[in-house]
C-alpha positions in Angstrom: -14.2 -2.4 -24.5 -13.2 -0.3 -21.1 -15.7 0.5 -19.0 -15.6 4.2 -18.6 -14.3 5.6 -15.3 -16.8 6.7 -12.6 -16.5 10.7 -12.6 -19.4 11.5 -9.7 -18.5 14.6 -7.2 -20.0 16.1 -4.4 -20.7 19.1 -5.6 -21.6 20.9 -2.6 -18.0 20.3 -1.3 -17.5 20.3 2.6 -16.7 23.9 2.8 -17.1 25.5 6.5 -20.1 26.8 4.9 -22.2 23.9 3.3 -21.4 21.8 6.9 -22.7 25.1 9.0 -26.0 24.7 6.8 -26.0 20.9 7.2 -25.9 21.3 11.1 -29.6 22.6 11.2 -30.7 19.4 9.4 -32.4 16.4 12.1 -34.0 13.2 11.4 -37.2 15.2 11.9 -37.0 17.5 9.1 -34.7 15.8 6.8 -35.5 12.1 7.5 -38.9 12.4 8.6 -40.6 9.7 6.4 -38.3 7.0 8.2 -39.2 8.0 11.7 -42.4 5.1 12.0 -40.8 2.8 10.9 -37.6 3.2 13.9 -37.8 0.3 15.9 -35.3 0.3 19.1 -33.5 -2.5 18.2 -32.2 -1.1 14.9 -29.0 -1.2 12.8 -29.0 2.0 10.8 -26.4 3.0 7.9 -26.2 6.6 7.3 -24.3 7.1 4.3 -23.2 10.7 3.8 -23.2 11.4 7.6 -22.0 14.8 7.1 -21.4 16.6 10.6 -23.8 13.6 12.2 -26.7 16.1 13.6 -29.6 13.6 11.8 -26.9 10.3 12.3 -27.0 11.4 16.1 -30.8 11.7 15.9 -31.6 8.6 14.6 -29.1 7.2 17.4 -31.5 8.5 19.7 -33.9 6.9 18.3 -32.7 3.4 18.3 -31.2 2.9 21.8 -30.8 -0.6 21.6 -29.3 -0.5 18.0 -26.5 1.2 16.3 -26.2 3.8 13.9 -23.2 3.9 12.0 -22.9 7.1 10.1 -19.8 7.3 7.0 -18.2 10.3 5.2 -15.8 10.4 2.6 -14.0 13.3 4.4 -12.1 12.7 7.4 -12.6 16.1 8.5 -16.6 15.6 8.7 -15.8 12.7 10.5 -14.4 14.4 13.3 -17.5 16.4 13.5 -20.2 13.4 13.7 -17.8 12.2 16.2 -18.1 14.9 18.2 -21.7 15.4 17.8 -22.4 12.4 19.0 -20.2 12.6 22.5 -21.9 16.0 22.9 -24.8 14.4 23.2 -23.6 11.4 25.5 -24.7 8.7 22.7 -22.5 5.5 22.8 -24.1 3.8 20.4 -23.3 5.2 17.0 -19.8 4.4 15.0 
């Protein structure tokens, strides 16, 4: 028997649009629930980084850790990249 083939999109897309919404979103209002239980020291995986503005956050918040942030698009990316220079963090991949 095949095993049936994994179908799953992002609906949402990364349209100019959905990414200009997404860059309103911080670890405060999005992520807010993990924010006690931060500890400086921290590895952090944010899967679905987007344009970084809750990844860059959560860098913040760990300055002896590491938050690396992923993204299917290479495009979005570029944006977490730059996010995260803009806001002179060095510890976030």
């Amino acid at each position: 028997m095949s095993k049936p083939q994994e179908t799953a999109v992002y609906t949402h897309g990364h349209h100019e649009s959905v990414l200009r919404s997404h860059t309103w979103r911080t670890a405060a209002n999005s992520a807010a629930y993990l924010l006690g239980a931060l500890k400086p020291h921290m590895r952090i995986l944010d899967i679905g980084c987007g344009p970084g503005t809750i990844t860059a956050d959560l860098a913040a918040l760990v300055p002896e850790g590491r938050v690396t942030g992923v993204d299917r698009a290479p495009e979005v990316l570029e944006q977490a990249r730059a996010t995260a220079a803009g806001r002179g963090l060095t510890n976030v991949d």
